[in-house]
KENUZA-632386 format. One record per residue (C-alpha): residue in three letters; x, y, z. Coordinates in steps of 0.5 Angstrom, whole numbers, plus 500, padded with zeros to 3 digits. Layout:
N
ALAXYZ
...
This chain:
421
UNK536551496
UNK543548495
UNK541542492
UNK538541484
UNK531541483
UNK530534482
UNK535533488
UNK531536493
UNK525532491
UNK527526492
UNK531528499
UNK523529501
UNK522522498
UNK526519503
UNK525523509
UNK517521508
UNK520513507
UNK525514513
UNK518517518
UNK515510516
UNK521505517
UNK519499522
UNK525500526
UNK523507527
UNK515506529
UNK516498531
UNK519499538
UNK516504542
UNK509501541
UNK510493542
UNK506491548
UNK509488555
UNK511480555
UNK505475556
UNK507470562
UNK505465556
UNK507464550
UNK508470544
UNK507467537
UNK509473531
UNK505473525
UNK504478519
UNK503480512
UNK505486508
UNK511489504
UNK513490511
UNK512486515
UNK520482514
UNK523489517
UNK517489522
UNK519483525
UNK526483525
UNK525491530
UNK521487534
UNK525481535
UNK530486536
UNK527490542
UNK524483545
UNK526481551
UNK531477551
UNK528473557
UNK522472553
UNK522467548
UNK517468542
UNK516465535
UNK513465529
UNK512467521
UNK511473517
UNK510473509
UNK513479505
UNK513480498
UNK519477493
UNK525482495
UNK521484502
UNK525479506
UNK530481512
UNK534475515
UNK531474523
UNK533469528
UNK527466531
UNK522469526
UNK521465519
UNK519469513
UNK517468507
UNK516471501
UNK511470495
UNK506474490
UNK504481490
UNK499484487
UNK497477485
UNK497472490
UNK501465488
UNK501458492
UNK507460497
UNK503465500
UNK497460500
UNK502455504
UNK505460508
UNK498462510
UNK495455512
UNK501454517
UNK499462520
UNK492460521
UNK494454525
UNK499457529
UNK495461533
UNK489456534
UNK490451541
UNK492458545
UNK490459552
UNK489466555
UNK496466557
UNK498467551
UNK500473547
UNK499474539
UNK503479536
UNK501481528
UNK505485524
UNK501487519
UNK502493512
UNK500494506
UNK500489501
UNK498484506
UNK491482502
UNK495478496
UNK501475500
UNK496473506
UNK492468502
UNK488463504
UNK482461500
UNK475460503
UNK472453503
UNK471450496
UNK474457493
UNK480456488
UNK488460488
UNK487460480
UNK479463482
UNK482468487
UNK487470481
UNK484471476
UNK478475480
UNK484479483
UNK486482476
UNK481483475
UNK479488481
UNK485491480
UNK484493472
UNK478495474
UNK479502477
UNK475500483
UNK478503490
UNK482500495
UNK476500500
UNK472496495
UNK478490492
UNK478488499
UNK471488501
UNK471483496
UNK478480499
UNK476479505
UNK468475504
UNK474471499
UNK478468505
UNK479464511
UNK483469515
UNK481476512
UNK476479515
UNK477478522
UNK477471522
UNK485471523
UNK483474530
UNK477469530
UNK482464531
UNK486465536
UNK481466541
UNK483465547
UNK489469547
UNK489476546
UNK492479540
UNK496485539
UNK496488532
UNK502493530
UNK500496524
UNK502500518
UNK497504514
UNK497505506
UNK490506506
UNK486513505
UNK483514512
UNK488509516
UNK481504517
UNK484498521
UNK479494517
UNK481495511
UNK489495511
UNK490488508
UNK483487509
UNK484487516
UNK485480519
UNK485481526
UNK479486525
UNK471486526
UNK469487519
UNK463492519
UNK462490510
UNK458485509
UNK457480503
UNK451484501
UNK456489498
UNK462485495
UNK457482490
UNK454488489
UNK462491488
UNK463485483
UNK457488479
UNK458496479
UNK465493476
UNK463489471
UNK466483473
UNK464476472
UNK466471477
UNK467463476
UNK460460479
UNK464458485
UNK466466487
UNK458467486
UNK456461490
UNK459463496
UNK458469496
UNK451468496
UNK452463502
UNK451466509
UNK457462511
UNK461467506
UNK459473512
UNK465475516
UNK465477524
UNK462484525
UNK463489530
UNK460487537
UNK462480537
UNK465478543
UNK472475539
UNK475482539
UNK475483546
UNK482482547
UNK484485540
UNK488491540
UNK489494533
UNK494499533
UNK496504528
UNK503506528
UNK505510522
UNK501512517
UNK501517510
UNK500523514
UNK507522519
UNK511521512
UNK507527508
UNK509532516
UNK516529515
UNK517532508
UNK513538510
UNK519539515
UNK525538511
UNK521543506
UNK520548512
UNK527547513
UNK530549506
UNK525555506
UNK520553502
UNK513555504
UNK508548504
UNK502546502
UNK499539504
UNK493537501
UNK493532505
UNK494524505
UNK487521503
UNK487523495
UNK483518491
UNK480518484
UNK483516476
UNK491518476
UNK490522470
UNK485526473
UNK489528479
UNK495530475
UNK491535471
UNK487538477
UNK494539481
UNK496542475
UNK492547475
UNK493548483
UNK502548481
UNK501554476
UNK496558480
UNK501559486
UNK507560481
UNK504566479
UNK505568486
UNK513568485
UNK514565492
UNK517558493
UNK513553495
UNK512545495
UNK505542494
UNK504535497
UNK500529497
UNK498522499
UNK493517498
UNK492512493
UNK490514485
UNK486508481
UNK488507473
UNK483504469
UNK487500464
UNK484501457
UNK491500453
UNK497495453
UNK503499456
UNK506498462
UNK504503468
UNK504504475
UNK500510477
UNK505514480
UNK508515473
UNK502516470
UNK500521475
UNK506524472
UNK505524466
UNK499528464
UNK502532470
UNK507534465
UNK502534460
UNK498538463
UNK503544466
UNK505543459
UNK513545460
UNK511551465
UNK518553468
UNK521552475
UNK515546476
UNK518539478
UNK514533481
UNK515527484
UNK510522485
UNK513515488
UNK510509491
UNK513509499
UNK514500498
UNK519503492
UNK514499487
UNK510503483
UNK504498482
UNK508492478
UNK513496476
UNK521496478
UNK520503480
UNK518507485
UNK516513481
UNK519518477
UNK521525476
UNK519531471
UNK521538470
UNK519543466
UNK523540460
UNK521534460
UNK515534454
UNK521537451
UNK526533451
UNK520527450
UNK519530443
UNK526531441
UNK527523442
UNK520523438
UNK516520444
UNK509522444
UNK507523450
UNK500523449
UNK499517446
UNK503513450
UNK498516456
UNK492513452
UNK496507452
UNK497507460
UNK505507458
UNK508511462
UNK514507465
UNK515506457
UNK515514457
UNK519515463
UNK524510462
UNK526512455
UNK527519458
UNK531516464
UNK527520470
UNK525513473
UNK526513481
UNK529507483
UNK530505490
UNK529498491
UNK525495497
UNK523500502
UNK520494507
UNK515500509
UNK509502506
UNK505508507
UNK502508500
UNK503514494
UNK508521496
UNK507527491
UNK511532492
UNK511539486
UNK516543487
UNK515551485
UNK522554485
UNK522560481
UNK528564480
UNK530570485
């Protein structure tokens, strides 16, 4: 390997974010022409760069337009497709107001008439509408709320979608008669359609039942309002069966696994030998870092280079007052729990390039890093008491910045094994 440790990581890392680019997964899955109208809608962190590979590759006697919403920074300049950006995590009144103007957009089509949704991770907080009587200030405070909790993606957005007039399902609702073709990017464990951006333009097989249900388990007291609603029938969303989905065709077109294969790849290339523990890893970040470090210095004893890679999305129960992202937080009781083994490297990164609220994707360790934290008088360990693990990597400069990726296929970890020949 002619690259540094720390190198090769992060070349993994891209060629996982290059597997899921929109110009790479958009073109070849886009549906035939309609002899009507195409109108483009979409939510998600990449839903910009989804629309402009898809304005690109249309035919250009075939008019079409249309809105997509995308996270601040997300956005990519189309010509015939407006984007907007707004909150995330947290949705905010840009992305109500983009929203609204989406739902009415579809409505009044016939059967001749074509909806193209352009649909990723992200897309729950930026496509936020409020159901009838519920407030943006009630969703914002529910949805911080779920998101300090631990609770998985599968239950933040059961909850989101019994919380909205176009989650759910009920986007697809909408545009009946059209029919609908969903482009999708998945950054869920599973890849469930109904669950990446809480599945606008599909059936919801979840019920009311089980959000409220959710809510309890979490210890999370909503507003009367949130409480009244999900207690009315009115909240219920459409289900599997119910003849509006007839003409929806939900496509997923890239996803953790072909971003984990393309690692893998490039890993195999460069002589390593692979271990992927496959794209559906969940559970306390810390937790995992542990238990993947026991595995990292099981197959170090065998002297033989390796990468061990993973997916998924970890959860942080937040207790203390640092600033995290869940990849660094991984990583830091990782390294605390590898505890300077030698010739063990890691990377863990977000594929949108934004660990949780972070300015970071991620960040790297090495077998020095414990090391060279107690030399800046840095206590590791009480910063992951105080879920500070940007603060800790930060300090040491190991942060991985890259900016907007406009994709998003959820977490890549990859630990390096390299021991010396």
């Amino acid at each position: 390997m002619s690259l540094g440790p720390r190198e090769f990581l992060r070349s993994l890392f891209q060629a996982a974010i290059d597997a899921a680019a929109a110009e790479h997964c958009v073109p070849g899955n886009l549906p035939a022409p309609p002899s009507g109208r195409t109108v483009i809608v979409g939510a998600g962190k990449a839903a910009a760069a989804m629309a402009k590979a898809a304005e690109d590759h249309w035919p250009q006697q075939c008019p079409l337009s249309g809105l997509v919403i995308t996270r601040y920074g997300h956005g990519v300049p189309c010509r015939s497709i407006e984007v907007v950006e707004a909150g995330h995590p947290v949705p905010d009144a840009a992305g109500v107001a983009a929203a609204e103007r989406m739902l009415a957009a579809v409505q009044g089509l016939d059967e001749n008439d074509l909806v193209l949704a352009l649909i990723s991770g992200g897309g729950s907080s930026l496509f936020a509408l409020p159901a009838p009587g519920l407030t943006l200030v009630d969703k914002q405070a529910l949805t911080r709320a779920l998101l300090k909790s631990g609770a998985p993606i599968s239950e933040i957005n059961c909850v989101r979608k019994h919380l909205s007039a176009v989650k759910g399902g009920r986007l697809a609702l909408a545009a009946v008669p059209a029919r609908v073709v969903s482009l999708i990017i998945s950054d869920v464990p599973g890849d469930d359609p109904a669950t990446i951006a809480s599945g606008p333009t599909v059936a919801d097989p979840t019920t009311r039942q089980e959000a409220l249900a959710i809510l309890a388990k979490r210890n999370i007291v909503v507003p009367a309002a949130i409480r009244a609603w999900l207690e009315s029938p009115a909240s219920e969303t459409p289900k599997p069966g119910d003849s509006a989905f007839e003409r929806v065709d939900n496509r997923i077109i890239a996803t953790a696994r072909d971003a984990l294969a393309a690692a893998g790849r490039l890993a195999e290339k460069k002589g390593f030998a692979v271990l992927d523990l496959g794209d559906r890893i969940e559970g306390e970040a810390r937790d995992v870092g542990h238990a993947h470090a026991e595995l990292a210095l099981r197959h170090a004893k065998d002297g033989r280079p390796c990468v061990i890679l993973s997916g998924g999305e970890t959860t942080v129960t937040v207790k203390g007052k640092g600033r995290g992202g869940r990849n660094a937080e991984y990583l830091l009781a990782l390294a605390l729990a590898l505890d300077g083994a030698p010739a063990i490297s890691a990377i863990a990164c977000d594929t949108d390039g934004i660990d949780g609220t972070e300015t970071n994707a991620g960040a790297l360790i090495g077998p020095d890093t414990l090391g060279r934290a107690q030399a800046l008088g840095i206590d590791a360990q009480a910063m992951l008491r105080n879920n500070d693990a940007y603060a800790f990597f930060d300090k040491l400069g190991d942060l991985v910045e890259t900016g907007p990726t406009r994709t998003n296929v959820n977490d890549f970890r990859a630990i390096l094994i390299s021991p010396s020949p």
